[in-house]
Structures are given as C-alpha cells and as structure tokens.
C-alpha positions, 0 to 999 in steps of 0.5 A, a space after each residue: 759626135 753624134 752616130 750615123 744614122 743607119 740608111 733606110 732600107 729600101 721598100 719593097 714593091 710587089 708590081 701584078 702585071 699579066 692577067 687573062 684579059 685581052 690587054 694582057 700584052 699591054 698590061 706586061 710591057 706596063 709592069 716592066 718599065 713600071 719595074 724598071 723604074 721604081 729599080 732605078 730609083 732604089 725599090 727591090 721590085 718583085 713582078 708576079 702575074 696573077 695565079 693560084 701562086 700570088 697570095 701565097 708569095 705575097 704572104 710570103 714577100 710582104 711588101 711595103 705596096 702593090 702596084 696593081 697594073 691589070 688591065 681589063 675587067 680583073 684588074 680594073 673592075 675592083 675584083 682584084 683590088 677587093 682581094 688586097 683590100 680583104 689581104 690588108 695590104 696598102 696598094 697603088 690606086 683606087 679602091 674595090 669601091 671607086 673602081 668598079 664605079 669607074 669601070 662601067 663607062 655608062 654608070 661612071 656617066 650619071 655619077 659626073 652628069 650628076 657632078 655636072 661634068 659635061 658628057 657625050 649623049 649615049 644609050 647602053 644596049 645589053 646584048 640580051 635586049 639588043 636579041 630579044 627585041 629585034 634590031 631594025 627598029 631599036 637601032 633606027 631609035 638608037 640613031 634618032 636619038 644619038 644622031 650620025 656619026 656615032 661611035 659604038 664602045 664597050 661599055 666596060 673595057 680599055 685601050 680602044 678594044 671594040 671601039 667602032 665608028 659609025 657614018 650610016 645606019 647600014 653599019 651599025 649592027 655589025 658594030 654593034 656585033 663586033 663591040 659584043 664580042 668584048 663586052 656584053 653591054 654596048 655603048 652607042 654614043 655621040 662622035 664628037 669631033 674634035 682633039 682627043 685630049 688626055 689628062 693624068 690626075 695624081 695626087 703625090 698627098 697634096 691632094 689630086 692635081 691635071 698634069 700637063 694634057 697630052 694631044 692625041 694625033 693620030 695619023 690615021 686619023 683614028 684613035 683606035 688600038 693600032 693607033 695607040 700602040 704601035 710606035 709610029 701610028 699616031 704624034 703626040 703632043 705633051 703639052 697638047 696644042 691648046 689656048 690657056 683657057 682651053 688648058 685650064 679648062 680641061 684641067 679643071 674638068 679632069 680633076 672634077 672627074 677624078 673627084 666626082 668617081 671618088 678615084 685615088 692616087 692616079 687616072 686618066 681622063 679623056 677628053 674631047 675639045 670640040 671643033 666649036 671649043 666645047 670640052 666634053 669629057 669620054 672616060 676615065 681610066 684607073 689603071 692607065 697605060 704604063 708602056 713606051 707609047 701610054 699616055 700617062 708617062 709622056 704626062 710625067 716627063 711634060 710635068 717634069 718629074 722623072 718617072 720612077 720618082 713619080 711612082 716611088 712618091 706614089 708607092 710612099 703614099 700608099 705605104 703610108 696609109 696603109 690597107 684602105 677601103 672605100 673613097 668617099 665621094 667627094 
C-alpha cells in the first residue's frame, strides 16, 4: 500500500491594508473581510499597515503573496507595488507599470481611445494652470467644450472622493476648488446619464473574464461616497437589469479595457449605459473595494464563486508565478 501523501501546508498570505490616504477606513474594512475569507478557506493571514516596520517583517514572514489592498495614491499609483516588485515578492494585482497607467484617469483615457474603447469627453485642468491663467474665461471654454451638465472628478483617486456635479457655469469654480482639495489635476468631464454599471475582470489563469455586472442604484440619486458606503443609501442589482446585448456589451468593453491598461489578475471598470443605449466606459480600478458594500464581492457571489476561494485561486496564481514586472500591453 502506497504511503499517504503529507497534506499541504497552507500558504501564507500577507494582506496590507490601512495606509495614509483618505480611503484608509475603507482600505481597513477591506483587508478584514479580505483576511476572513482567505481564513476560511485554509490561509494563515497575516494583516499589516504600512510603516516603517513592514519590510522588516516581511522578511521576517516571507509569505507565499501579498494582497495589497490600499487605496489612494500609495497603493494604487505603483508606488507600493514597485517596492514589492524590487523585494521580489509575488503579490495580488497589477504591476508598478500597469498601475500607474490606470492611476491617473486622464492618461489611462488616451490608452483605451487609443484601444478604441468609447470614453467620456473631458478636459484636465492642473490647479497651477487652473491659478495662473485666471478662471472666468478657462472655465466659460471648458464648458463651451464638455457642455452641461458635466461632472468634475479627480483626475487621480477613488470611491467617488471630490466628485461633483455641475448644472450651471455659476458652480463650476467651487467644484473646481473642492475637487482640488484632493488632487491636484481636476477632471472636468461630460455627465452622461444613464445606469452606472460595474463590471469585475479576473483572471483565476485562464486569461481575464467580465463577472456578472452590477447595477448601481443609488437612492439619492447619486453615485457619490455616502451613497456607496453607507448600508442603505443605494440598491444594487447583481446581475445588473439589462438586455443581452447590453450584457454582452459591456462585458466585452471591460475586458478591452482590462486589456487595453495591461491590468493583472483583478479590476474593476465602470460604466455607463446611456439613456439612448450607448455604453461608455469612466474608469477602471486596480485595487477594488473589498467591504460589506464594494462592488467587486457582490460580482463574486453573482458568478457564483465563493469569495475566499476567489482570492485563494488568485493568491495560487500569484504564488506561482512569482515576483513579476511589467505587463505587456496587450
């Protein structure tokens, strides 16, 4: 009779979740149902927050991948992920290279026109420019050219943070200013109405593939911070109410886009499917909201995985192929 196998050991998963940004509550609750999860389904988790400790006890741990779940500018820029990649160490996600492409939302929009993927008309306004040349008349051509109503974002950040709508020319400058508060290019770009769409790419190594899109309602009407993570504020729809060719179609475009930024292993993209049918696509998130209320685990339950098998399956991959650079665009 043959001898037992030994059982495996289970891997080690170091999850970095806190940081200094403004979505470091977020980035928190993330990390801990992240961490519950992958406990659940046999990891030994380790949680750490970035300071001047990490590197230490990740040499320390040596674990098998990191999950890196910041958000804002150090986790999500490439920053942090250029770190691990210099550390050799396999992690969840993206590359330094592909993250930072994704990261600023204005240049990520001349990579997917370039790729053909439809996106919003915009214009990005530096807060220097937006000071040196004087407002009045910059604002009066930034609303000849976008039209009314418009939406003005920041052109580098997350979770709806500085996001304002504008109906009038009157309260474009104070959006302007409040979007500046976060960021120092502001994005002023076309409102298109619509149902605001989510779509989650993973690739569990058979290549990236559009999980089941969820449907943002928001009861106020709103898509904006409150809206998305108070329990409450908004009715999400997984899978969202749409036709099969509408389905099929933003599907499609979120994996262009997944593509088209050269992303790894998981995103987000969001979309809007227009009142007349168009499908235009806003953004796409490398570090997607991972709490009670974040888009991407309600796209996991709709596919019918279970969520920590997801992210174990993810963490396998990661583990497998080991420290990694850039993706190339595809």
């Amino acid at each position: 009779m043959a001898d037992k196998e030994p059982e495996a050991k289970p891997g080690t998963a170091a999850i970095l979740a806190g940081g200094m940004s403004y979505e470091h509550d977020i980035s928190v609750r993330s990390g801990r149902r992240v961490a519950d999860a992958l406990r659940r389904a046999g990891w030994r988790v380790l949680s750490f927050d970035t300071d001047r400790t990490l590197l230490d006890r990740l040499d320390k741990e040596s674990p098998d991948a990191v999950v890196p779940l910041l958000h804002g500018a150090a986790g999500e820029d490439g920053a942090l992920r250029a770190v691990l990649e210099t550390l050799s160490l396999p992690y969840v996600g993206s590359s330094a290279v592909a993250s930072r492409r994704a990261w600023n939302k204005a240049g990520a929009k001349d990579y997917l026109s370039a790729a053909g993927v439809p996106v919003a008309p915009s214009v990005t306004l530096h807060r220097q420019v937006f000071s040196d040349l004087g407002t009045p008349r910059l604002l009066e051509a930034a609303v000849d050219a976008i039209g009314l109503p418009l939406v003005v974002k920041p052109a580098a950040g997350g979770s709806a943070m500085g996001v304002n709508r504008v109906s009038s020319p009157e309260d474009l400058p104070s959006a302007m200013m409040a979007t500046y508060s976060y960021c120092d290019e502001a994005m002023v770009e076309r409102y298109l109405p619509g149902r605001d769409i989510a779509v989650t790419v993973a690739d569990f190594g058979d290549g990236p593939e559009a999980l089941p899109p969820v449907e943002i309602e928001p009861l106020s009407g709103t898509n904006d911070f409150a809206a998305r993570y108070n329990p409450g504020a908004t009715r999400w729809h997984a899978p969202a109410r749409l036709d099969a060719e509408a389905a099929e179609r933003v599907a499609k475009l979120a994996v262009d886009t997944h593509r088209a930024l050269g992303l790894r292993d998981l995103s987000r993209v969001d979309l809007i499917v227009g009142d007349d049918g168009e499908v235009t696509v806003l953004e796409a998130n490398i570090a997607p909201g991972m709490t009670e209320t974040s888009l991407a685990p309600m796209a996991i339950e709709a596919a019918g995985l279970d969520f920590g098998e997801a992210w174990a399956r993810l963490l396998d991959k990661a583990a497998g192929r080991g420290p990694g650079g850039p993706e190339p665009l595809i």
